[in-house]
mmCIF file of the N, C-alpha and C atoms, coordinates in Angstrom:
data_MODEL
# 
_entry.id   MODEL 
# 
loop_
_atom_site.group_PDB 
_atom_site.id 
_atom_site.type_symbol 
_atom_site.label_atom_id 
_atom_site.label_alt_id 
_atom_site.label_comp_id 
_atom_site.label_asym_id 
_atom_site.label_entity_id 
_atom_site.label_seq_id 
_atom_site.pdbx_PDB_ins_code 
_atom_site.Cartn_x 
_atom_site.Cartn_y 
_atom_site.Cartn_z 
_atom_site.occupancy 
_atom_site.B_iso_or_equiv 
_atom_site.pdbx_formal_charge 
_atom_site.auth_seq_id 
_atom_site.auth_comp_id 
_atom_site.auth_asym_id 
_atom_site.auth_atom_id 
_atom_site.pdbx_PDB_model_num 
ATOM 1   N N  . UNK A 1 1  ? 5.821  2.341  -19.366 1.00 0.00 ? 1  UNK A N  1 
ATOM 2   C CA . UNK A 1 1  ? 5.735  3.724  -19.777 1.00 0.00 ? 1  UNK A CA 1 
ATOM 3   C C  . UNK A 1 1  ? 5.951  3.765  -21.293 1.00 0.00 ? 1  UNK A C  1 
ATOM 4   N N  . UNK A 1 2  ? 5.120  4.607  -22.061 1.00 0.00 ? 2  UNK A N  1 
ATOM 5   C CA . UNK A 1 2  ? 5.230  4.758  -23.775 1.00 0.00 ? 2  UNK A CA 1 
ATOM 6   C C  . UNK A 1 2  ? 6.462  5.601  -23.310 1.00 0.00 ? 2  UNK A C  1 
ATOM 7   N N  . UNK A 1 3  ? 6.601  5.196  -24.875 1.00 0.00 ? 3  UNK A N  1 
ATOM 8   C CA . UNK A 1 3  ? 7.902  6.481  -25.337 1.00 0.00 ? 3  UNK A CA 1 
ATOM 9   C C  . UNK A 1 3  ? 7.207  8.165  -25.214 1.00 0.00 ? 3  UNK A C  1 
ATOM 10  N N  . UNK A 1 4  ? 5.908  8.170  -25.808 1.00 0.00 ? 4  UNK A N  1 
ATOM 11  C CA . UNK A 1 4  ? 5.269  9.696  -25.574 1.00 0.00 ? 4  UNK A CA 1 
ATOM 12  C C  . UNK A 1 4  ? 5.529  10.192 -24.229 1.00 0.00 ? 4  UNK A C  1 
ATOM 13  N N  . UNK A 1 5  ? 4.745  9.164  -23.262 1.00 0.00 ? 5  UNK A N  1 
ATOM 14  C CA . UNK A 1 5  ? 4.796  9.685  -21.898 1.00 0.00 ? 5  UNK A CA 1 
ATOM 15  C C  . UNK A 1 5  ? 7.015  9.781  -21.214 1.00 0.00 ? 5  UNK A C  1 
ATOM 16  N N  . UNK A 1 6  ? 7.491  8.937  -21.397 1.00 0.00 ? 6  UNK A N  1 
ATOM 17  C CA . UNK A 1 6  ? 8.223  9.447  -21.019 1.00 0.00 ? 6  UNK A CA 1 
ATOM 18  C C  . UNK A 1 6  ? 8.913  10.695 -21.810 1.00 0.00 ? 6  UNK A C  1 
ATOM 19  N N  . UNK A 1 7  ? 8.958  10.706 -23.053 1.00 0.00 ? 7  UNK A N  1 
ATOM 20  C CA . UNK A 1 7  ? 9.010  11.982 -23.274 1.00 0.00 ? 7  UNK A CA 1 
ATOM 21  C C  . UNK A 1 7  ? 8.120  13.519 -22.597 1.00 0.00 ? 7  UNK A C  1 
ATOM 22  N N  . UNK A 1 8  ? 7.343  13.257 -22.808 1.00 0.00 ? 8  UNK A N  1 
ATOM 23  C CA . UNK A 1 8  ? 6.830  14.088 -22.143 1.00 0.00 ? 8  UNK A CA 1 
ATOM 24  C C  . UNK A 1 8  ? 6.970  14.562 -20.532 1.00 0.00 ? 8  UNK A C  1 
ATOM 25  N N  . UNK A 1 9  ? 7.024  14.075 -19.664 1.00 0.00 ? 9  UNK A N  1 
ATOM 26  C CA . UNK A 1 9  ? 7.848  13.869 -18.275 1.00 0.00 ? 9  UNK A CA 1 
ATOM 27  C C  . UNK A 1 9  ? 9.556  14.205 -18.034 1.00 0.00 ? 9  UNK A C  1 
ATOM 28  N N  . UNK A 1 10 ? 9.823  14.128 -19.345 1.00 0.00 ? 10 UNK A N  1 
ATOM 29  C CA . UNK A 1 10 ? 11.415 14.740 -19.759 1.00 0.00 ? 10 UNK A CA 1 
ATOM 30  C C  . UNK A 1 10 ? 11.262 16.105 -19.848 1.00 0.00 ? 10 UNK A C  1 
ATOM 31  N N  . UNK A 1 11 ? 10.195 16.481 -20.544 1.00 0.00 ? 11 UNK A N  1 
ATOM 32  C CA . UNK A 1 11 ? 9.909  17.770 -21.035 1.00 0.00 ? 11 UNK A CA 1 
ATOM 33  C C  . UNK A 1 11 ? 9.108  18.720 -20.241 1.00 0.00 ? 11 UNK A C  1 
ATOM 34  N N  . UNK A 1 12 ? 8.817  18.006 -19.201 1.00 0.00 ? 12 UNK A N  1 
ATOM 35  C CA . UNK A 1 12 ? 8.540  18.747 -17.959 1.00 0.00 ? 12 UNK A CA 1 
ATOM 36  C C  . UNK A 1 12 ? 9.140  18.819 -16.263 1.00 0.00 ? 12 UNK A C  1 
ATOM 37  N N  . UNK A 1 13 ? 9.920  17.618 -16.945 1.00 0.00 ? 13 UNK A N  1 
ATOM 38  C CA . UNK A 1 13 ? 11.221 18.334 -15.645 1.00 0.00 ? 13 UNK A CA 1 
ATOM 39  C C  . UNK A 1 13 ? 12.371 19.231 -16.053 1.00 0.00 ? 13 UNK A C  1 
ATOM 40  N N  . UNK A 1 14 ? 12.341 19.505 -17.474 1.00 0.00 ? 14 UNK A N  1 
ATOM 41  C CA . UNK A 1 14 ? 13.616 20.478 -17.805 1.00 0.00 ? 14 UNK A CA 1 
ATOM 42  C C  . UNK A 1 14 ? 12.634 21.926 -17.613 1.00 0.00 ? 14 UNK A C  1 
ATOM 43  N N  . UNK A 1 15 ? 11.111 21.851 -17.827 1.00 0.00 ? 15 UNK A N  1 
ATOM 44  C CA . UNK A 1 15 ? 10.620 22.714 -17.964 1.00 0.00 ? 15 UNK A CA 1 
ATOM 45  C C  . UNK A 1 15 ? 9.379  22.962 -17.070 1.00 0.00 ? 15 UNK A C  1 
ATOM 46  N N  . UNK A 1 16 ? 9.541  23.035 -15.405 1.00 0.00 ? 16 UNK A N  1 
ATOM 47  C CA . UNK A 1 16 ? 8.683  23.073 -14.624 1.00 0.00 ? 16 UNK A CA 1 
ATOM 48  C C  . UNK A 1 16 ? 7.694  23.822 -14.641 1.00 0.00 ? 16 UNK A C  1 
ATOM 49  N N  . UNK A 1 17 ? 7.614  25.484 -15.665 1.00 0.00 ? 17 UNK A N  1 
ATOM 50  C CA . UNK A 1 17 ? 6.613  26.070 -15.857 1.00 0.00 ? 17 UNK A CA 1 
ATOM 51  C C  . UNK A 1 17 ? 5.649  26.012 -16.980 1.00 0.00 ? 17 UNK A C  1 
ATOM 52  N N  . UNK A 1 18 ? 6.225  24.712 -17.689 1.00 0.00 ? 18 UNK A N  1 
ATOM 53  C CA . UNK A 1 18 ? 5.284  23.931 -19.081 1.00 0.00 ? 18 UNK A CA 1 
ATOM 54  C C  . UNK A 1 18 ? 4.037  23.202 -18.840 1.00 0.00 ? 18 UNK A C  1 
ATOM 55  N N  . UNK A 1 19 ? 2.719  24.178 -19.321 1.00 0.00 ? 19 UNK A N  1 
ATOM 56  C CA . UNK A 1 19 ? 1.669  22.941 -18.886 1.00 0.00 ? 19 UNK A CA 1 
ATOM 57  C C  . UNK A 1 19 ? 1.799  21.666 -19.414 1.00 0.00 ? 19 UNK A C  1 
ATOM 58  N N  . UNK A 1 20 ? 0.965  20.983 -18.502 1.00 0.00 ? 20 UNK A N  1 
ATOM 59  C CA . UNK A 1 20 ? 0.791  19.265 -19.317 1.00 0.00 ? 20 UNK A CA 1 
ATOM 60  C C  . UNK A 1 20 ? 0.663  19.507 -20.394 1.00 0.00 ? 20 UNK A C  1 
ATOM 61  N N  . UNK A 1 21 ? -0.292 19.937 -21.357 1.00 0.00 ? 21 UNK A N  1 
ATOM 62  C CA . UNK A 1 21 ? -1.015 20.068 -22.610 1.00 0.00 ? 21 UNK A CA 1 
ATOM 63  C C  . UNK A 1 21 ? 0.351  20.346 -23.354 1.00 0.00 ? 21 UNK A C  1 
ATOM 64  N N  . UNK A 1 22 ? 0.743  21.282 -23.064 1.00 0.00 ? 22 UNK A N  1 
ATOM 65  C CA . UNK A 1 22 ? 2.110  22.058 -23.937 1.00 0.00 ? 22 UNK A CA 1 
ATOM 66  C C  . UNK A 1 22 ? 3.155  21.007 -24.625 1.00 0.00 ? 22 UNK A C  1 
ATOM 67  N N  . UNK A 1 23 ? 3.728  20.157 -22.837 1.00 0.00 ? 23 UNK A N  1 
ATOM 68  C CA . UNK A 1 23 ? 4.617  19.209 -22.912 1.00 0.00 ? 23 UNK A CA 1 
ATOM 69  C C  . UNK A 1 23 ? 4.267  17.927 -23.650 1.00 0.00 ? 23 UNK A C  1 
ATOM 70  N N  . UNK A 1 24 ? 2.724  17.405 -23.846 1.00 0.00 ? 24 UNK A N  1 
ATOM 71  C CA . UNK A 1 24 ? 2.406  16.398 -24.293 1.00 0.00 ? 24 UNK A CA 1 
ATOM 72  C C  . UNK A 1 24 ? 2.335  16.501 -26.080 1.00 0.00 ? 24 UNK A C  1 
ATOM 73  N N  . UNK A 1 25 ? 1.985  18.185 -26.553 1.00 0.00 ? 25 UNK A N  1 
ATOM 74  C CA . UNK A 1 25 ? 2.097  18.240 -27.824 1.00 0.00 ? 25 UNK A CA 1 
ATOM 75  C C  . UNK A 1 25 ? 3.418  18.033 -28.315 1.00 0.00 ? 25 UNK A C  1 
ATOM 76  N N  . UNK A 1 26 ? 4.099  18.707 -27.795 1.00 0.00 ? 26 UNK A N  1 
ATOM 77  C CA . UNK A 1 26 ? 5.967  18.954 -27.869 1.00 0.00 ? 26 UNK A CA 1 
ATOM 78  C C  . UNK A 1 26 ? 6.335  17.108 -27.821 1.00 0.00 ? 26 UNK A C  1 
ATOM 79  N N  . UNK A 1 27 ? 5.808  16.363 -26.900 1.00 0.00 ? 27 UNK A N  1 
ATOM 80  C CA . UNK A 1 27 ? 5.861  14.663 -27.242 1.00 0.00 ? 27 UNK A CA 1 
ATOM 81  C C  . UNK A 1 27 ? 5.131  14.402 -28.137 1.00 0.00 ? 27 UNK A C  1 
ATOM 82  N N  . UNK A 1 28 ? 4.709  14.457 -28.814 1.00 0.00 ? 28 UNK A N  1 
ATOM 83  C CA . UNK A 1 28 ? 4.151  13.683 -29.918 1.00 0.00 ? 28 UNK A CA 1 
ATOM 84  C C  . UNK A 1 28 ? 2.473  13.568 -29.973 1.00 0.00 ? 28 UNK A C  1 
ATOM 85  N N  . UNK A 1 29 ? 2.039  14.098 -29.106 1.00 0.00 ? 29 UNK A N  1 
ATOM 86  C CA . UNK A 1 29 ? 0.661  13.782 -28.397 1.00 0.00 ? 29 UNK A CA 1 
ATOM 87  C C  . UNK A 1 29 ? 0.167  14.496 -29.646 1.00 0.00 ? 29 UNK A C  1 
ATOM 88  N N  . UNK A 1 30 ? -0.935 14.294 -30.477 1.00 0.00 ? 30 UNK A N  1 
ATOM 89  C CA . UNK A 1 30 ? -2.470 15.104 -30.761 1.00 0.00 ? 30 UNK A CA 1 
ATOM 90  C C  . UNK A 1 30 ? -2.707 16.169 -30.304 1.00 0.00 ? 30 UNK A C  1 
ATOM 91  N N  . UNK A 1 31 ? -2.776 17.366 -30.730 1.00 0.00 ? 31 UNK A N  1 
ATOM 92  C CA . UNK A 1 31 ? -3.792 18.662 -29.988 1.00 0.00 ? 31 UNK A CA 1 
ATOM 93  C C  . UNK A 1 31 ? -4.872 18.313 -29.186 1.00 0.00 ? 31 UNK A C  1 
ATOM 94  N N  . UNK A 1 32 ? -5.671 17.247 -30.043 1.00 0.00 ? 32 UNK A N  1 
ATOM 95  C CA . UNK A 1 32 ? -6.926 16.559 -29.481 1.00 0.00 ? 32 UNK A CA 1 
ATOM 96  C C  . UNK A 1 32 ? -6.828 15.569 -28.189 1.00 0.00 ? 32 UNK A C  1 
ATOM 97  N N  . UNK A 1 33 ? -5.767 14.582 -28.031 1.00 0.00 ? 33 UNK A N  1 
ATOM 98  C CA . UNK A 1 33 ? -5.360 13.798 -26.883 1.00 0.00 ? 33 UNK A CA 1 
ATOM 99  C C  . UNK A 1 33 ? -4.784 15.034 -25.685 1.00 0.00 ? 33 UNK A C  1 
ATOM 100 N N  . UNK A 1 34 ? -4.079 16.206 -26.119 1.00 0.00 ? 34 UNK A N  1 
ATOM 101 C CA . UNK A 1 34 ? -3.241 16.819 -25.283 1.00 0.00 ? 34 UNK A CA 1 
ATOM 102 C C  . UNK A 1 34 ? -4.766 17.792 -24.337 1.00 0.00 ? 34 UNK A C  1 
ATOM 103 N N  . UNK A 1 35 ? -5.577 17.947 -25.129 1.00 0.00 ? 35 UNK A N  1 
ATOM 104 C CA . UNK A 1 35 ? -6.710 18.797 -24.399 1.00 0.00 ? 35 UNK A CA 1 
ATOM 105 C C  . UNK A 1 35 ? -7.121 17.926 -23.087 1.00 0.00 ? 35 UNK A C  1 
ATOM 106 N N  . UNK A 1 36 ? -6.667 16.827 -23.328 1.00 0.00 ? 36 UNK A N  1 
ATOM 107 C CA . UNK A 1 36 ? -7.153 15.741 -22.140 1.00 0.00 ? 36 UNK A CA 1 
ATOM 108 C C  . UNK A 1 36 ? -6.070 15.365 -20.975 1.00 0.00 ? 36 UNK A C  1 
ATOM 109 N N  . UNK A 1 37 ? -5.345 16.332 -20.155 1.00 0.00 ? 37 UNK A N  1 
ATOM 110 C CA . UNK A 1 37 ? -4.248 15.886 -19.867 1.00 0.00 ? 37 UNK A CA 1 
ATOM 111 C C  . UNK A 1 37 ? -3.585 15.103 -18.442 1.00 0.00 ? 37 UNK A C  1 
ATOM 112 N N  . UNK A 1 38 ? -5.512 14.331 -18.365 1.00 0.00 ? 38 UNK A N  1 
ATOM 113 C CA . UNK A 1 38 ? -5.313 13.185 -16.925 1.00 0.00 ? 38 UNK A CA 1 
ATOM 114 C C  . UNK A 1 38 ? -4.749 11.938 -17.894 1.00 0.00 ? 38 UNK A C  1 
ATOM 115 N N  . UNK A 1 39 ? -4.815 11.722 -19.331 1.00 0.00 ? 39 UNK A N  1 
ATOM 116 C CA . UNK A 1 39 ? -4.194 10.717 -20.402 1.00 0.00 ? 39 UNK A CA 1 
ATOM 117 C C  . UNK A 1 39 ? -3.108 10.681 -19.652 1.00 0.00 ? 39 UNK A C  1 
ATOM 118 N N  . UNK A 1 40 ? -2.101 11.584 -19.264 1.00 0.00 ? 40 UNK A N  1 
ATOM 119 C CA . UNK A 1 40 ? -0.751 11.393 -18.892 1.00 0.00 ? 40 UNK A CA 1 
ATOM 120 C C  . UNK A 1 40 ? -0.432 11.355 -17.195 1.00 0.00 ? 40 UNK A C  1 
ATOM 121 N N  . UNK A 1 41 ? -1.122 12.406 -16.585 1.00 0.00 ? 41 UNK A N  1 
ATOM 122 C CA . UNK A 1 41 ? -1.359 12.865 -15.334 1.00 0.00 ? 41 UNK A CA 1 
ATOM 123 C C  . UNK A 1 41 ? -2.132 11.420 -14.061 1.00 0.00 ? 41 UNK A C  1 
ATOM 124 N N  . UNK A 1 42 ? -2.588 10.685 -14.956 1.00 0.00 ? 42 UNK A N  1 
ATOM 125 C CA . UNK A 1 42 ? -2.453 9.785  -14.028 1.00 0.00 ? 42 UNK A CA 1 
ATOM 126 C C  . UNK A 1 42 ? -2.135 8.359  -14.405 1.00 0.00 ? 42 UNK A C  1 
ATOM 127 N N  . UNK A 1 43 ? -1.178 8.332  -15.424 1.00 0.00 ? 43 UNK A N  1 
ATOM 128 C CA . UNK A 1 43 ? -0.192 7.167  -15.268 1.00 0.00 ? 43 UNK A CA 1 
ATOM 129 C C  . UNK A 1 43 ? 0.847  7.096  -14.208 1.00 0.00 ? 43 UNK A C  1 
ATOM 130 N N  . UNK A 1 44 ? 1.241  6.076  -13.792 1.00 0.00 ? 44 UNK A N  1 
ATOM 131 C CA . UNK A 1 44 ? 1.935  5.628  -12.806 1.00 0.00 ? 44 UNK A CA 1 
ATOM 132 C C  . UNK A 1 44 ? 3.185  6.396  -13.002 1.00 0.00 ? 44 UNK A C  1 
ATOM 133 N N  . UNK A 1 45 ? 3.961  6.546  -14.421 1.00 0.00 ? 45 UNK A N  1 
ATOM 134 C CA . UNK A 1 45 ? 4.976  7.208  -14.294 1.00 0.00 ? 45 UNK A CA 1 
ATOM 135 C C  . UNK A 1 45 ? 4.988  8.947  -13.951 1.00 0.00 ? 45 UNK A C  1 
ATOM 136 N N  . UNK A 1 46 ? 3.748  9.385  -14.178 1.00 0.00 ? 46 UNK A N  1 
ATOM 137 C CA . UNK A 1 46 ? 3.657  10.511 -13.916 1.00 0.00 ? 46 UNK A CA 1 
ATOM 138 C C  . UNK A 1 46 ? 3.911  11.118 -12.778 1.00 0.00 ? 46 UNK A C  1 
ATOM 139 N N  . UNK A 1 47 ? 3.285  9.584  -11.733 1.00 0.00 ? 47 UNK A N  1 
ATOM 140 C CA . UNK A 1 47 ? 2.610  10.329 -10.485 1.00 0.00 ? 47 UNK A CA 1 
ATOM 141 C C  . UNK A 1 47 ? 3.846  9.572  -9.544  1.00 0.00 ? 47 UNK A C  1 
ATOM 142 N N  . UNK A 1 48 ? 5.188  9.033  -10.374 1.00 0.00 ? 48 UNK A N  1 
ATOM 143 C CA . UNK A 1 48 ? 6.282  8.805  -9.783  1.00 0.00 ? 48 UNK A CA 1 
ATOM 144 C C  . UNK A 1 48 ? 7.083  10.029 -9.855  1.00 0.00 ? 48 UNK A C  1 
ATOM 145 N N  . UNK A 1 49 ? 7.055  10.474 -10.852 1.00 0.00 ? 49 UNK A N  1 
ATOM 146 C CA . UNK A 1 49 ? 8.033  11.814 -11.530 1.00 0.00 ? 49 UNK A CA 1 
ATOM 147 C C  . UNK A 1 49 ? 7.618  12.806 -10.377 1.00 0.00 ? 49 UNK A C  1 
ATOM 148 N N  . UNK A 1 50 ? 5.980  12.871 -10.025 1.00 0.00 ? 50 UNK A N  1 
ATOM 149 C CA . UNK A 1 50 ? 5.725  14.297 -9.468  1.00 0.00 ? 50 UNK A CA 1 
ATOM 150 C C  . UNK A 1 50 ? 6.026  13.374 -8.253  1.00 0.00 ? 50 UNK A C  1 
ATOM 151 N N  . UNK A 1 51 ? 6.244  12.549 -7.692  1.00 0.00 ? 51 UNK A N  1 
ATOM 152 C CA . UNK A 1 51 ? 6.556  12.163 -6.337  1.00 0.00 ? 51 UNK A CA 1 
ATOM 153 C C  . UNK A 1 51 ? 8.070  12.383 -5.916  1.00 0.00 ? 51 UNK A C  1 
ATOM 154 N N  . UNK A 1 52 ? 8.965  12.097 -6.435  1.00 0.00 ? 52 UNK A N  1 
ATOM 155 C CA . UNK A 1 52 ? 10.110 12.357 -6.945  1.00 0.00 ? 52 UNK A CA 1 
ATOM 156 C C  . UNK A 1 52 ? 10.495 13.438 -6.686  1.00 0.00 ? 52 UNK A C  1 
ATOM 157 N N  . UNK A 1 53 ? 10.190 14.201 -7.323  1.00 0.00 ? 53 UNK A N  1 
ATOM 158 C CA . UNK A 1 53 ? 9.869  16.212 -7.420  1.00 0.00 ? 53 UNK A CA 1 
ATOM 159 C C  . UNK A 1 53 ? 9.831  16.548 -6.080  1.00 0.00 ? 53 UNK A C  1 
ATOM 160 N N  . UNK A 1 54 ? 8.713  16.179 -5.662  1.00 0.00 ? 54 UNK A N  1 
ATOM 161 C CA . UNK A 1 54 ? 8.418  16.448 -4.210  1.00 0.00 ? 54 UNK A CA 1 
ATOM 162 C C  . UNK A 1 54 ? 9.410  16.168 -2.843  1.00 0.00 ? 54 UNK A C  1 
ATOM 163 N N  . UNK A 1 55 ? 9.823  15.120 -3.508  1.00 0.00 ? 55 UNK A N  1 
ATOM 164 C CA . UNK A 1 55 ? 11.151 14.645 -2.449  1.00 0.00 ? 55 UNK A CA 1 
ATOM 165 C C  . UNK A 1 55 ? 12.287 14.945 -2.596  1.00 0.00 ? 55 UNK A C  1 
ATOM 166 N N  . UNK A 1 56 ? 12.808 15.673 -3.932  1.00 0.00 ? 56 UNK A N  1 
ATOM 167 C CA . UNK A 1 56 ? 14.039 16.228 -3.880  1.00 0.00 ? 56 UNK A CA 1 
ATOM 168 C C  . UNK A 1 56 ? 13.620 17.456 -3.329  1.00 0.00 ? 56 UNK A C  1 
ATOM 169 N N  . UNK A 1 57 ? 12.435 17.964 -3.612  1.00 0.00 ? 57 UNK A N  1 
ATOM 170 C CA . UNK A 1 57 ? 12.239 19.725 -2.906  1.00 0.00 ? 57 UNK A CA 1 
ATOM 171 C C  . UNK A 1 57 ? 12.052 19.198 -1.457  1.00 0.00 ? 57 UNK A C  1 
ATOM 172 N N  . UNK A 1 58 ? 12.364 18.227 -0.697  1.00 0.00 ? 58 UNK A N  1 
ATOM 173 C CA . UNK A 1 58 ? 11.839 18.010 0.879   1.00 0.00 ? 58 UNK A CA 1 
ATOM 174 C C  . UNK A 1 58 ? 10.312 18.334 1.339   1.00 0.00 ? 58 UNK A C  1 
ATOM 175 N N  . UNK A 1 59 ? 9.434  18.262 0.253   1.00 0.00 ? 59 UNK A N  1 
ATOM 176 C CA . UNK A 1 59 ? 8.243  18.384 0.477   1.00 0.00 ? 59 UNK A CA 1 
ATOM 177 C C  . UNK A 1 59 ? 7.530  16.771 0.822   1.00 0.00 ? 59 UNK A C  1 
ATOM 178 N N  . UNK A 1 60 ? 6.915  17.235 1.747   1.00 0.00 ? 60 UNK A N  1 
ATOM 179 C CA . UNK A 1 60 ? 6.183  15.709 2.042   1.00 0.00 ? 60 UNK A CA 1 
ATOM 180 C C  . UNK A 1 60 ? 4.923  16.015 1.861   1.00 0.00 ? 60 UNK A C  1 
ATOM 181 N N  . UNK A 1 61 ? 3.929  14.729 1.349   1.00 0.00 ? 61 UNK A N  1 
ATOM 182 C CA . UNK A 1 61 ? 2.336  15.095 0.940   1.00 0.00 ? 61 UNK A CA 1 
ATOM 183 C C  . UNK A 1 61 ? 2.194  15.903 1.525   1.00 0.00 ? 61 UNK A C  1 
ATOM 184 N N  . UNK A 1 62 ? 1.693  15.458 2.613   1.00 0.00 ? 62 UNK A N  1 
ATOM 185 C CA . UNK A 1 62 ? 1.313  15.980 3.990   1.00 0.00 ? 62 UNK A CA 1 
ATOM 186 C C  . UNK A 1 62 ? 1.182  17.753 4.283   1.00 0.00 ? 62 UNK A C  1 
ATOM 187 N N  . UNK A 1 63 ? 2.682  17.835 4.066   1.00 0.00 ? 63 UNK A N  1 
ATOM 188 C CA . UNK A 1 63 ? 3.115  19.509 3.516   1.00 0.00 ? 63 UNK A CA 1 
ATOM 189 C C  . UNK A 1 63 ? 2.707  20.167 2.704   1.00 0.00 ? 63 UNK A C  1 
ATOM 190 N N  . UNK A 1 64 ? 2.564  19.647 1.332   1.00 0.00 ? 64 UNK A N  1 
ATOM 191 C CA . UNK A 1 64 ? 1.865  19.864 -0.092  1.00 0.00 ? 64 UNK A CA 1 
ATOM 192 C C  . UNK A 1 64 ? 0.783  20.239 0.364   1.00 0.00 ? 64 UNK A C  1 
ATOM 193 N N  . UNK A 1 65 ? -0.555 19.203 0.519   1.00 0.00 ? 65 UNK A N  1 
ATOM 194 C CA . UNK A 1 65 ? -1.803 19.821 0.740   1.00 0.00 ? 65 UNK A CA 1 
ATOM 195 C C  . UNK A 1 65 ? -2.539 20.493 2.055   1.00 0.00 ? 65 UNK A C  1 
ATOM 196 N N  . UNK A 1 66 ? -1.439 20.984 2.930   1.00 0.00 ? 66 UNK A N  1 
ATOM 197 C CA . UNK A 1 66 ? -1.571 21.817 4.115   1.00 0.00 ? 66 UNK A CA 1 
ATOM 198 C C  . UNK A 1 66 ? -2.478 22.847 3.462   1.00 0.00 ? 66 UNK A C  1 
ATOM 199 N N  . UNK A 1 67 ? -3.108 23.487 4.011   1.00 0.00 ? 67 UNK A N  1 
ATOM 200 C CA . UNK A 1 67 ? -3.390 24.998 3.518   1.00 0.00 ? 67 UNK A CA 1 
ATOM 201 C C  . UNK A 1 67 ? -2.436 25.980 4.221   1.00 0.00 ? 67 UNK A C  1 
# 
């Protein structure tokens, strides 16, 4: 994990209603990199953080993409 991305992943678990884009400028990211924000969204640490998330709220996938 860069230092950006985990910053950024810091800055969106203190701040769950922060878009990606927002949190990635606030890290260090480019305006121009931040318009792009699968750059962060699908690194491994990302998609640990939002897994994480999900399991302290007792949400299981499964649950998540129910309709």
């Amino acid at each position: 994990m860069t230092g950006k991305q985990s910053k950024a992943i810091e800055i969106l678990q203190e701040n769950p209603g922060k878009s990606v884009s927002s949190a990635m400028v606030e890290a260090g990211y480019s305006p121009a990199t931040a318009k792009t924000p699968s750059e962060l969204t699908r690194s491994q640490a990302y998609k640990t953080m939002y897994s994480e998330q999900l399991e302290k709220a007792s949400i299981t996938t499964e649950l998540f993409f129910q309709n």
